[in-house]
Each structure stands twice: as C-alpha cells, then as structure tokens.
C-alpha positions in Angstrom: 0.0 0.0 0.0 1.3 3.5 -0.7 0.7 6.4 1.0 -2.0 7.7 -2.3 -4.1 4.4 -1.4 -4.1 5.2 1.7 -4.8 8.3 2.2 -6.0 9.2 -1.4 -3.5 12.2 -1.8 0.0 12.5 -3.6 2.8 12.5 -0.9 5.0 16.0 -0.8 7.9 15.6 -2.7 11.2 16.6 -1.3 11.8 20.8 -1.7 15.4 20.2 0.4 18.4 18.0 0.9 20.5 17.6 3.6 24.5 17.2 2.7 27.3 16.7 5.1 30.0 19.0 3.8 33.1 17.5 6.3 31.9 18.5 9.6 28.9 20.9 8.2 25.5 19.9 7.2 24.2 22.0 4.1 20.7 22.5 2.9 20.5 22.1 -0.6 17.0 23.2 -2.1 15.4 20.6 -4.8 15.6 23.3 -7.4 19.5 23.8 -7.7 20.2 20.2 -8.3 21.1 19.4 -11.9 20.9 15.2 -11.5 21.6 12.6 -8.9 23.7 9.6 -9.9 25.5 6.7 -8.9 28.5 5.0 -9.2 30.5 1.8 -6.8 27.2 2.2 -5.0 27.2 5.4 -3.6 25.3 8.4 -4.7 25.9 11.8 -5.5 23.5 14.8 -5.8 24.8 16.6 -8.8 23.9 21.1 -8.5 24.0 23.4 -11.3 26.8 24.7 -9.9 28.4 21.9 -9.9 28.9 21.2 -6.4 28.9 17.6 -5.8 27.9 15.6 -2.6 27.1 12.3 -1.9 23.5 11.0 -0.1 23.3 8.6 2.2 20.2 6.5 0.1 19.5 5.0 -3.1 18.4 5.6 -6.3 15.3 3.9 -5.9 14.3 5.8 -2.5 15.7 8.8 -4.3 13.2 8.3 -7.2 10.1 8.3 -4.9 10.9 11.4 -3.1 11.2 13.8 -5.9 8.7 16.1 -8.3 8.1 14.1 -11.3 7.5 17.3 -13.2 11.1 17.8 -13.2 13.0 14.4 -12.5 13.2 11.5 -14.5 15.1 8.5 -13.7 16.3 7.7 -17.1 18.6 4.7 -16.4 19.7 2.7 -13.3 22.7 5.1 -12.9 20.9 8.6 -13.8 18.1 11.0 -12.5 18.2 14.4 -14.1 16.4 17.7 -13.9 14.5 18.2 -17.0 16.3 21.7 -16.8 20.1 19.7 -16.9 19.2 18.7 -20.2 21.3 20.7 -22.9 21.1 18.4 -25.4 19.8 14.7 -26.8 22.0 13.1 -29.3 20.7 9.5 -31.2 22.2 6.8 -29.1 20.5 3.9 -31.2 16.9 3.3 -32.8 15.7 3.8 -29.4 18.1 5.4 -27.1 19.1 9.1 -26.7 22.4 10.3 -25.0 22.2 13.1 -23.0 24.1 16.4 -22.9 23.7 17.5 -19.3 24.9 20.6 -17.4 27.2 20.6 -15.6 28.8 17.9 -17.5 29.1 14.4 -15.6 31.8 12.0 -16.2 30.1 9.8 -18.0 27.6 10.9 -21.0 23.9 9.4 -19.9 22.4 7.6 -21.9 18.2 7.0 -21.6 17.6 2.6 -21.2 15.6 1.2 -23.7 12.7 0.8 -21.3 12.5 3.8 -20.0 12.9 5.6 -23.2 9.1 5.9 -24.3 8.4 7.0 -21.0 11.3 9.9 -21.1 10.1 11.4 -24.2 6.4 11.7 -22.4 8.0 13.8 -19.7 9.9 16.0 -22.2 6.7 16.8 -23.7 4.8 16.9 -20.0 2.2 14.2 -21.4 3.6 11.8 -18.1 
C-alpha cells in the first residue's frame, strides 16, 4: 500500500536535501540540483553549480521522493532535472544520449525501457 491508497492524496515531494560538507551539514534546495547519480554504490546529488555531494540513500528511495515534473530517472545510474538537459544526441533506434549541465563524467544515456516514458516527460504528457 502506498501512502496515495491510503490516504487518497499525492505525498510531498522533497523541496530540500541535507549534505554533510566535512563536519557541516548544508541544505541544498530541490531546485539547484542538476541530477543525482551513482557510481560503486554510492550516490551523489549533482547542482548546477556543480557542487557535488554524496547521499546517504538509493536511487530507488531517491526516485520516490522527488517532483516528477522535473526528474526523471532515465537509467539505473541517472536522474536528471528536466532543466540539466542541454542536449539529446541519437544513441540507437531507441536510445538518446544526453548532454547535461554541468557535465558528468560519463555521457547518460536514456535505457531502452524507460525511453518511451522519457520522451512523455519531455513533452509533459507523463
């Protein structure tokens, strides 16, 4: 049961983060992040300037607690900000690689499941 069956409402969606700079803990607001990603299991929360701090979750729980308006998870490694997107360059027949800013190490690429589904959100039919 989710908390929409139960209750018959949308949860909130996250509008902050908490990082742990060293010693500090930082609020970063929902809006100034540019993607989250992961890599050897850990996760980092990507901003537009790019700052980069790593979370103490998962992708998965990550996924749940944000605005779908503006994030898509469009592979197991990548959720972006629909405003990260620069670019979208032809991967395959049914894959786009993504031009994000800032730039990540790796170029994102969309999964061929969840590639129907991004193109929806781009046009805000999701």
């Amino acid at each position: 049961n989710t908390y929409q069956e139960k209750n018959g409402q949308v949860p909130p969606f996250q509008k902050r983060f908490l990082v742990h700079v060293g010693r500090l803990t930082k609020m970063v607001p929902a809006e100034d992040i540019a993607y989250f990603y992961t890599d050897k299991k850990v996760v980092y929360l990507v901003c537009f300037d790019n700052s980069k701090y790593t979370i103490n979750t998962t992708l998965e729980k990550q996924e749940t607690q944000l605005n779908p308006v503006n994030f898509f998870r469009i592979n197991r490694q990548f959720i972006v900000n629909l405003s990260s997107i620069m670019r979208m360059i032809p991967a395959s027949k049914s894959r786009q690689q993504l031009l994000l800013k800032p730039t990540p190490a790796h170029s994102p690429i969309t999964s061929f499941n969840r590639t129907q589904n991004f193109y929806k959100w781009l046009t805000g039919k999701h």
